[in-house]
GUDO-21107 format. One line per field, with one value per residue (C-alpha): residue number from 0; residue in one letter; y, z, x. Coordinates in steps of 0.25 Angstrom, whole numbers, always signed. Layout:
N
k <- c(NUM_...);
r <- c(A_...);
py <- c(Y_...);
pz <- c(Z_...);
px <- c(X_...);
END
This chain:
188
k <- c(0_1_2_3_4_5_6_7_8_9_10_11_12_13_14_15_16_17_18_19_20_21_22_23_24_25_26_27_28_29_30_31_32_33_34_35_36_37_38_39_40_41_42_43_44_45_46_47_48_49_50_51_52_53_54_55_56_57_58_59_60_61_62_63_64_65_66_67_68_69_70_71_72_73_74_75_76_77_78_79_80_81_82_83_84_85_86_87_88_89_90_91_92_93_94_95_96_97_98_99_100_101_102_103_104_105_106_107_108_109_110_111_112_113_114_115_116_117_118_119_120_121_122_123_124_125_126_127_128_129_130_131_132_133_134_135_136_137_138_139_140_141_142_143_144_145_146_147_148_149_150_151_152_153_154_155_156_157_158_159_160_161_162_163_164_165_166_167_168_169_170_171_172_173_174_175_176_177_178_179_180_181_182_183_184_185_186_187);
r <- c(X_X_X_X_X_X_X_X_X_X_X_X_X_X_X_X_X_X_X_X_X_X_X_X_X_X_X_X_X_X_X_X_X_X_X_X_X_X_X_X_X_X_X_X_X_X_X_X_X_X_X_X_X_X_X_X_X_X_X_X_X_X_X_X_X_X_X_X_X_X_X_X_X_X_X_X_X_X_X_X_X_X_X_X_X_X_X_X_X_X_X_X_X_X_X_X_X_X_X_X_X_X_X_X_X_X_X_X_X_X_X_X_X_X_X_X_X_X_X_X_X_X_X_X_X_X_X_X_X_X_X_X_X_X_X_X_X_X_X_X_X_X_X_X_X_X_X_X_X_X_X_X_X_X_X_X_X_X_X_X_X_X_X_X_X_X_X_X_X_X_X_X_X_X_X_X_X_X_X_X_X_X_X_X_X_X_X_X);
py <- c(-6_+8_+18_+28_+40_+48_+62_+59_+46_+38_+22_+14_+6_+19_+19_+5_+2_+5_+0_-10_-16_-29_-41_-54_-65_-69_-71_-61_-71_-64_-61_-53_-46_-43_-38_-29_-24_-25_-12_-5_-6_+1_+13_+26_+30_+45_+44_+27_+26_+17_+19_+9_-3_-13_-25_-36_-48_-57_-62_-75_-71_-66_-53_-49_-52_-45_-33_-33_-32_-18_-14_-5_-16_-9_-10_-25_-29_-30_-28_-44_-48_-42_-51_-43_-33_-23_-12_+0_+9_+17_+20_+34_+36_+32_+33_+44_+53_+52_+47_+58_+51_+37_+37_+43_+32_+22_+27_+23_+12_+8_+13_+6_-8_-5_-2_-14_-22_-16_-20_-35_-34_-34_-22_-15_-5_+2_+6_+16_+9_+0_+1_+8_+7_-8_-9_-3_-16_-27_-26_-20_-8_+0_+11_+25_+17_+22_+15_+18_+10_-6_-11_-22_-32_-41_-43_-35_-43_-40_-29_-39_-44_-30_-26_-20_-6_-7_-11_+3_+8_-5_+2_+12_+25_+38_+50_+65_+72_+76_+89_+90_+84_+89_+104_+110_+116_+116_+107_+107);
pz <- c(+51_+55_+64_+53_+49_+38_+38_+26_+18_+14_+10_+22_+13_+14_+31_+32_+24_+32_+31_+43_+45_+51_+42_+42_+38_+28_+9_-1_-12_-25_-32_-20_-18_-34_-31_-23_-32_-44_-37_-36_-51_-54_-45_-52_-59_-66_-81_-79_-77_-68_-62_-49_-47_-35_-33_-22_-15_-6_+6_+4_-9_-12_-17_-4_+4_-6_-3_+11_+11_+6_+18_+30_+44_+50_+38_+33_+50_+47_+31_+30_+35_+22_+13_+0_-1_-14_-15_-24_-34_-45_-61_-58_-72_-85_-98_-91_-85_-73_-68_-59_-50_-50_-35_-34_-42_-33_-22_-28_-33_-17_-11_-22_-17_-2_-4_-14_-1_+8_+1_+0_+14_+13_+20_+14_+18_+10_+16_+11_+20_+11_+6_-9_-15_-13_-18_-30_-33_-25_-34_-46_-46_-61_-62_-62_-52_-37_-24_-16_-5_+0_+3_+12_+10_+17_+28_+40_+54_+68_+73_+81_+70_+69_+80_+90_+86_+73_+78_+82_+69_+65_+66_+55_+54_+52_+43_+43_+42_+28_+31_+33_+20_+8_+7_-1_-12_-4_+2_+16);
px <- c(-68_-60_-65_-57_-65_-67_-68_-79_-86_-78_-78_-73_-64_-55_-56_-56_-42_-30_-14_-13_+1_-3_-7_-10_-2_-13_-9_-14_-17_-8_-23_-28_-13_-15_-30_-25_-14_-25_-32_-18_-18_-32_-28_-30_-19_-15_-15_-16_+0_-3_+9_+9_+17_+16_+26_+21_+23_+14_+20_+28_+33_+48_+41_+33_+47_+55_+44_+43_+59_+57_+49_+55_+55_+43_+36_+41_+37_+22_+23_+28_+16_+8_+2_+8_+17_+15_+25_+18_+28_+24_+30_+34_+39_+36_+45_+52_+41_+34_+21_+19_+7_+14_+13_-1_-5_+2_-2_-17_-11_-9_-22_-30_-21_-24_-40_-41_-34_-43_-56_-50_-48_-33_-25_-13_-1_+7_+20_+33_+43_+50_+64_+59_+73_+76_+62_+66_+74_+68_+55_+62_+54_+55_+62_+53_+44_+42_+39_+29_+24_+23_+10_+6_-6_-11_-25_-24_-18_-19_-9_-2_+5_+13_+23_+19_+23_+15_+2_-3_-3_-11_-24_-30_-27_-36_-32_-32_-43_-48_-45_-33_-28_-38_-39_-50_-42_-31_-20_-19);
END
């Protein structure tokens, strides 16, 4: 599908998945969306806290307009287009002490939603720029609870439908070179 490369074996699913911006105008039926979010929920997690949390909305309903009016305009532009929406927080505390890897675990949490979405032949991207603290409110997020990202779901479209300053950045990207992020017995 890619002409990525990996430095060493790896499964193609993890070469194949990317985070396009361009989607089409096609539904996610709510029991595919909840699929999705299904595999978010069976993400390791330290000690079994399980502390993610995902609020969403599918296009057409209040809640995927509540959602996308949290994102920044270059963001909401092409992100309206989405089939769902699914903001992804964490429980940072509980009973007053904190869940130190709360945002590890979200963060598997996301990539176990993205790769479900990607063997479903879904697409999804997850994006910082959204308002976090009219979010807080908008979707009555608990307290001792952090924010983390928005994603967008839905199946990839032609670039065209993203302006035109977007569409370069439409294409999968590569990554550094293994060595020069893991270090044997040693950060680089």
């Amino acid at each position: 599908m890619t002409a990525r490369q990996a430095d060493h074996p790896i499964d193609a699913l993890f070469l194949n998945r990317h985070s396009p911006r361009a989607f089409t105008t096609e539904e996610i039926p709510q029991a595919e969306l909840l699929t999705l979010m299904e595999a978010a929920r069976w993400a390791p997690s330290a000690s079994n806290t399980q502390p993610a949390r995902l609020a969403w909305g599918r296009r057409g309903e209040a809640e995927f307009q509540t959602i996308a009016g949290l994102l920044v305009p270059g963001n909401r532009i092409w992100a309206e287009r989405a089939a769902a929406l699914v903001v992804v927080a964490s429980q940072a505390e509980k009973e007053g002490a904190a869940l130190t890897w709360h945002a590890f675990d979200a963060g598997a949490a996301w990539m176990s939603l993205a790769l479900q979405a990607h063997l479903r032949g879904w697409v999804a991207h997850a994006m910082g720029g959204f308002d976090k603290e009219a979010a807080v409110q908008a979707l009555h997020l608990p307290a001792g609870h952090a924010l983390h990202c928005v994603v967008a779901i839905g199946r990839q479209g032609p670039a065209e439908t993203l302006p035109e300053h977007q569409r370069p950045r439409e294409m999968p990207n590569s990554r550094r070179p293994l060595s020069e992020v893991a270090g044997h017995g040693r950060f680089l």
